[in-house]
MARZA-755898 format. One line per 10 residues: number of its first residue (from 0); for each residue x, y, z of N, C-alpha, C. Coordinates in steps of 0.1 Angstrom, whole numbers. Layout:
<atoms>
NUM = X/Y/Z/X/Y/Z/X/Y/Z  ... .
</atoms>
This chain:
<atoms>
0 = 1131/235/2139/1137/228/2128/1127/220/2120  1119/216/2127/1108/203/2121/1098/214/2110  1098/226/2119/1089/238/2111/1096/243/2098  1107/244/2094/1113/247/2082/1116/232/2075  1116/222/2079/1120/208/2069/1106/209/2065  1097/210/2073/1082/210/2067/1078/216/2056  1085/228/2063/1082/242/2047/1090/240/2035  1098/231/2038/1110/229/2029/1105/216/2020  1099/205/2024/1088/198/2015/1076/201/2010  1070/210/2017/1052/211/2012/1061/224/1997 .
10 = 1069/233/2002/1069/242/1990/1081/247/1992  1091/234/1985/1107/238/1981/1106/253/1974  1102/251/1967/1104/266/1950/1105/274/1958  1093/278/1965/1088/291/1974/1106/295/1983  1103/282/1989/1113/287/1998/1130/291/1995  1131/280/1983/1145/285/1973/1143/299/1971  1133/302/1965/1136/315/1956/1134/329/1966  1124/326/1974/1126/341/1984/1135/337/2000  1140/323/1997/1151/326/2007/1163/328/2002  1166/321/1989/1182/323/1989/1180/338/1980 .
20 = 1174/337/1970/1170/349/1963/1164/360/1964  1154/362/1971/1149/373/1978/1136/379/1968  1139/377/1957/1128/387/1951/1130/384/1934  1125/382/1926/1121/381/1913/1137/387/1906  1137/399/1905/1146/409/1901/1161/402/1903  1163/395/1915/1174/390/1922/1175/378/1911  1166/370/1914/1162/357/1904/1168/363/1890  1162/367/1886/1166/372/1869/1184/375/1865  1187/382/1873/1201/387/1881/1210/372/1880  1208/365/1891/1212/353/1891/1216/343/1879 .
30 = 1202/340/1873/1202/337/1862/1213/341/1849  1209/354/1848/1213/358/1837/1232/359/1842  1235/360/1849/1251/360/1855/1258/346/1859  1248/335/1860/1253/324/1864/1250/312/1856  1235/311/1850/1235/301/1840/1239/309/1830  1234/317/1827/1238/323/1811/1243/332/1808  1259/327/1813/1270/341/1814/1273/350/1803  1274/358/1805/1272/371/1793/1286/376/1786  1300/368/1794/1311/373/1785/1307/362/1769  1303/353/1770/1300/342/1753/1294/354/1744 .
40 = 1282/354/1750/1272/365/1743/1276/376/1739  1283/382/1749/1292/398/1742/1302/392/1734  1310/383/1733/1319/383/1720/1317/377/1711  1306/374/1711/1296/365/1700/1291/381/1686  1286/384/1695/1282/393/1691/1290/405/1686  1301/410/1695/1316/416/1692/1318/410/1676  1322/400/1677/1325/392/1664/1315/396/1652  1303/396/1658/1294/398/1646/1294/414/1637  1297/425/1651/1296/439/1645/1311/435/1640  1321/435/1645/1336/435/1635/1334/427/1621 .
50 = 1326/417/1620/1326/409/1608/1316/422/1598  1304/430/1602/1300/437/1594/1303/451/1593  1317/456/1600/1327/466/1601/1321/477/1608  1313/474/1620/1309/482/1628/1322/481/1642  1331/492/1635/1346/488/1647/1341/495/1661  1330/506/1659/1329/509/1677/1322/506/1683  1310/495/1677/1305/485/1685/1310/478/1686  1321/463/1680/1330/456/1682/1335/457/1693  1343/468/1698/1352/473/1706/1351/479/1715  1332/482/1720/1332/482/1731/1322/469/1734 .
60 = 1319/459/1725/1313/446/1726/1322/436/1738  1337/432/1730/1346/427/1737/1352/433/1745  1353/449/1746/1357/453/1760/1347/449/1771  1333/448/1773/1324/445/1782/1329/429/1783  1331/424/1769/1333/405/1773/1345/406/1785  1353/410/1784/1365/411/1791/1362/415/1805  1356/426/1809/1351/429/1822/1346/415/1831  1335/405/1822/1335/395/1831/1343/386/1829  1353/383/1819/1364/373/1816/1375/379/1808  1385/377/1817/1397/389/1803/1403/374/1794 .
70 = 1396/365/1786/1401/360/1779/1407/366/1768  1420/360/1764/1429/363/1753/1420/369/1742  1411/363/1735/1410/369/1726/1400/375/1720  1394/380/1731/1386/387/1737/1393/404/1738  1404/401/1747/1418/413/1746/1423/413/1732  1427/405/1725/1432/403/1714/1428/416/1705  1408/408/1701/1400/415/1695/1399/428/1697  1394/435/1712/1396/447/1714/1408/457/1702  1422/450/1708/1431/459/1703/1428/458/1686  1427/448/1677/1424/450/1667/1416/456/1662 .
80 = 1405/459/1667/1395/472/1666/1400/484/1669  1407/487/1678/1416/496/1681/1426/500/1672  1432/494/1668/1444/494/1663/1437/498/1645  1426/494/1643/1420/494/1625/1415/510/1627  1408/518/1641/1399/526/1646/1411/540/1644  1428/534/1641/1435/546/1644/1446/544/1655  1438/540/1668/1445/544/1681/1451/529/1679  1464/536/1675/1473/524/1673/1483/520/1685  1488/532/1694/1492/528/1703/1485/516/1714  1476/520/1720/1462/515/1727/1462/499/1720 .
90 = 1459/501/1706/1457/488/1702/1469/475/1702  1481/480/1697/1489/472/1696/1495/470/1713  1490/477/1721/1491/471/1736/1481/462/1739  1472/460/1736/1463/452/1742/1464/439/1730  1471/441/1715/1476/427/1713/1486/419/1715  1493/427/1722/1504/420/1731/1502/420/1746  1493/421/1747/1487/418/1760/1480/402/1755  1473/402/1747/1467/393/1745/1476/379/1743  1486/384/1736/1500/371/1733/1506/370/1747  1503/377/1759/1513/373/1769/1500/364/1778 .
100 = 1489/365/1776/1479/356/1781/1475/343/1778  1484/341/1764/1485/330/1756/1498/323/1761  1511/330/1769/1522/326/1771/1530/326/1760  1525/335/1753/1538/342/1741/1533/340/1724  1518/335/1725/1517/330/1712/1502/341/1708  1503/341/1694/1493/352/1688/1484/345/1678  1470/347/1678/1462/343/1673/1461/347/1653  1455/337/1648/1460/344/1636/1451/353/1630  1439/354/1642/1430/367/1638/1439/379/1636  1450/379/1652/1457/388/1650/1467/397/1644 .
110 = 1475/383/1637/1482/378/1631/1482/389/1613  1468/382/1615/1464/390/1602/1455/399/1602  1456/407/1609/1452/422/1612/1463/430/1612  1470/428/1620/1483/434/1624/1491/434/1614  1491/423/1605/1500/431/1590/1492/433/1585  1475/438/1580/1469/441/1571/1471/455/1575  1472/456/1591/1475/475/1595/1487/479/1590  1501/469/1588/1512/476/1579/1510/479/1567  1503/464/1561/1503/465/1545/1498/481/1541  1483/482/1543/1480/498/1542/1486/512/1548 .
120 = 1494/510/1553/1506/521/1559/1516/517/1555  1518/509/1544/1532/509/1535/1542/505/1540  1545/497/1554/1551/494/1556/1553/479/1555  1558/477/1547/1556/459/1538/1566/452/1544  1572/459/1551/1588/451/1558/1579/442/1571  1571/453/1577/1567/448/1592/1553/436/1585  1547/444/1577/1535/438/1574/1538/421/1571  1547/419/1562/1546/408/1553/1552/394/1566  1562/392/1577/1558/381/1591/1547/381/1594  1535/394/1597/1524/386/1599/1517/380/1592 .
130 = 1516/383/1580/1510/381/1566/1513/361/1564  1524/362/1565/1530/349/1563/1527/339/1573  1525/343/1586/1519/337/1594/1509/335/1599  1498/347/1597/1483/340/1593/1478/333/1582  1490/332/1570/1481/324/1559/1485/311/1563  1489/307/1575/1488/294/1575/1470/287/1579  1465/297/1583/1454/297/1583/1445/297/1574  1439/286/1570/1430/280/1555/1416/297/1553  1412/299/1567/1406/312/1569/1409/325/1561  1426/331/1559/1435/338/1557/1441/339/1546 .
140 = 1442/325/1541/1452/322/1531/1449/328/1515  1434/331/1510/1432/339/1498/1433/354/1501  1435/359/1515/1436/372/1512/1449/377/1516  1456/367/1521/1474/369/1524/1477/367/1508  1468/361/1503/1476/355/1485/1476/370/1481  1462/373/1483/1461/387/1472/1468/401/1474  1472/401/1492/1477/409/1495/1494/413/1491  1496/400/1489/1514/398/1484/1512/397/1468  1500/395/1465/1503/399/1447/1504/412/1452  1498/423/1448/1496/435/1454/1511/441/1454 .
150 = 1519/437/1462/1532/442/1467/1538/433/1452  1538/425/1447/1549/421/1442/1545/426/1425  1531/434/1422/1528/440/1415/1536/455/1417  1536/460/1429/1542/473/1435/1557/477/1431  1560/464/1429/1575/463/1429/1582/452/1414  1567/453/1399/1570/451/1393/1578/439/1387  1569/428/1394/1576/417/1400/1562/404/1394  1562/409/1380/1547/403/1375/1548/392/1376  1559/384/1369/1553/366/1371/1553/359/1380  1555/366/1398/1558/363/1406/1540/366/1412 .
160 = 1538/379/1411/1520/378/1411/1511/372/1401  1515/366/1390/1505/356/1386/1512/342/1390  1523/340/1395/1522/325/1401/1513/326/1410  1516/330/1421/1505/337/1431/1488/336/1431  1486/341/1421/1473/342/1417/1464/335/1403  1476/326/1400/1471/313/1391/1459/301/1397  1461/301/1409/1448/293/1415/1437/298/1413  1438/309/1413/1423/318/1413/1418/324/1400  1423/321/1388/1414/332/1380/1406/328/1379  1398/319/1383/1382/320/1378/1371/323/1389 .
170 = 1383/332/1399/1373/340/1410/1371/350/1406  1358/354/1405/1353/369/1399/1359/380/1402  1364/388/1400/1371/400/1407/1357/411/1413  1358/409/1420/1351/418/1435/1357/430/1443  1370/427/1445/1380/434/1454/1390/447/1448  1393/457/1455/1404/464/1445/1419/452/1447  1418/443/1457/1429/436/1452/1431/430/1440  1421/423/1435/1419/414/1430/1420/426/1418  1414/434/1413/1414/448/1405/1425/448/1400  1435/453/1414/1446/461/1409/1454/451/1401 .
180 = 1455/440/1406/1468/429/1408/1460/424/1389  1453/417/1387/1445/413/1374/1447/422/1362  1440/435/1366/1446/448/1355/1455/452/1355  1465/447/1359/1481/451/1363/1487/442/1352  1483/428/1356/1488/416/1346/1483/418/1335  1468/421/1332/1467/422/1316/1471/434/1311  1474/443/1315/1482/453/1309/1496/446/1306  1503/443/1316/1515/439/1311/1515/431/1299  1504/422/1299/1503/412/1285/1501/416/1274  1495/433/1277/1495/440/1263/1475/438/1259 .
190 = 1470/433/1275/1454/437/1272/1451/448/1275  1452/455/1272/1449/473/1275/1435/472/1275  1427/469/1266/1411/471/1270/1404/462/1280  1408/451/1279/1406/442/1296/1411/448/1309  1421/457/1305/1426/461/1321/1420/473/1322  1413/481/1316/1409/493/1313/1391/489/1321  1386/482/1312/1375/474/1320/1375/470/1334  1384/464/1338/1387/461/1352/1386/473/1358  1399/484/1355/1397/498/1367/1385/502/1364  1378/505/1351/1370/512/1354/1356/510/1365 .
200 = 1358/499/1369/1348/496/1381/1350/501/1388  1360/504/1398/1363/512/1407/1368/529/1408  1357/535/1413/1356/549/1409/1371/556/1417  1376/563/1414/1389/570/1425/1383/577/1435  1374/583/1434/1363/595/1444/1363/582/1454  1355/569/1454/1353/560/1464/1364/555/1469  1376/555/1468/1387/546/1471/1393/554/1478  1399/546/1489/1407/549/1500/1421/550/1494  1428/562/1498/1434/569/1497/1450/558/1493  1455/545/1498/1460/535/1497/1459/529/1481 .
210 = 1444/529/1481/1437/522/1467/1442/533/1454  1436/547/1461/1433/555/1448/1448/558/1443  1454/561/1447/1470/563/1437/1475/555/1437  1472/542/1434/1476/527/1426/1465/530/1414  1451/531/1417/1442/528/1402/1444/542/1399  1449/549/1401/1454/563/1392/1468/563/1385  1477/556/1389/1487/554/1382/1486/543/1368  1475/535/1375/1472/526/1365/1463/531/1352  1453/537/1357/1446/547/1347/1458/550/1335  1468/559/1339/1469/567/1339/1483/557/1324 .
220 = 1487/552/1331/1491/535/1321/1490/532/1313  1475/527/1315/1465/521/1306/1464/531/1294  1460/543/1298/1458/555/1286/1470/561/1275  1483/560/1283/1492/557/1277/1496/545/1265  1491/538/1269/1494/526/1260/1481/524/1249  1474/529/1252/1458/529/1244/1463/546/1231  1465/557/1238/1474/568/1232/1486/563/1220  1491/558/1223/1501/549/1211/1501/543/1199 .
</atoms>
């Protein structure tokens, strides 16, 4: 005993690292699994490829976070990458998996994913609860605005999308939301060559199939009323 307390003061390190640890490789191991746990890092980073729309690195980012911690929204994320990737079944299970890990409550990441996957499948009935309840989220809340101009442009429902979108005109239009819904109104106002300007920014060849027969009907509008 006196022989190991000895060894244990002249050269603690030594004896920590190749007795509890055995070997360098072990040490590293250690380290990297116990001070500097690796589920933060994988959803750190998850987050990072979904924010620059890399959905199948995303998605197997936070599937690995999960393996060493199945935090909610961690699971959450998964299925939303899932669910945007297509595999909607898959996805919408694992965001209700993620709401039952919460004890019934849903994140408004999810929130507002999950109606931005109705809005673009046309289904505005299911879309527009989540829509409503992630713009309570200051995060959410200009692109739930633009998403419901959008519909209430769809349905011809103009001074209802410029109350809507009164806060904002002197945000540059960037988006085909922001596109459609703007050259929608100034057409109605009887700007035919301001709204004409607007679509023409966006080519129909690039637009997703959701986008392109809205700015094709609008085109198509615009030329009408220019034709007169």
């Amino acid at each position: 005993m006196a022989e190991v307390v000895g060894v244990i003061r002249k050269k603690p390190a030594k004896l920590f690292v190749h007795g509890v640890f055995g070997d360098r490789n072990r040490i590293g191991h250690w380290i990297l699994f116990n001070l500097f746990k690796p589920e933060p890092a994988l959803f750190y980073y998850g987050t990072k490829a979904f924010n620059s729309g890399n959905l199948g690195s995303a998605c197997f980012l936070f599937d690995k976070s999960s393996e060493y911690w199945m935090s909610a929204d961690a699971v959450g994320k998964e299925g939303v990458c899932l669910l945007l990737s297509g595999k909607v079944d898959n996805g919408l299970r694992l965001i209700e998996q993620a709401k039952i890990l919460r004890k019934g409550q849903s994140s408004t990441f999810e929130e507002f994913y999950e109606g931005l996957y109705y809005f673009f499948a046309e289904q505005s009935d299911k879309a527009i609860p989540f829509l409503e309840d992630a713009s309570a989220d200051p995060d959410y809340i200009w692109r739930v605005t633009k998403a419901f101009a959008v519909l209430y442009v769809d349905n011809h429902q103009y001074a209802n999308a410029a109350r809507l979108m009164e806060p904002y005109t002197q945000v540059e239009v960037v988006d085909e939301y922001q596109a459609y819904v703007v050259a929608s109104l100034k057409l109605f106002a009887g700007k035919k060559s301001e709204s004409k300007m607007l679509v023409d920014k966006f080519e129909s060849e690039n637009l997703m199939p959701f986008w392109k027969s809205r700015f094709d009907k609008l085109r198509a509008q615009i030329q009408n009323q220019i034709n007169r």
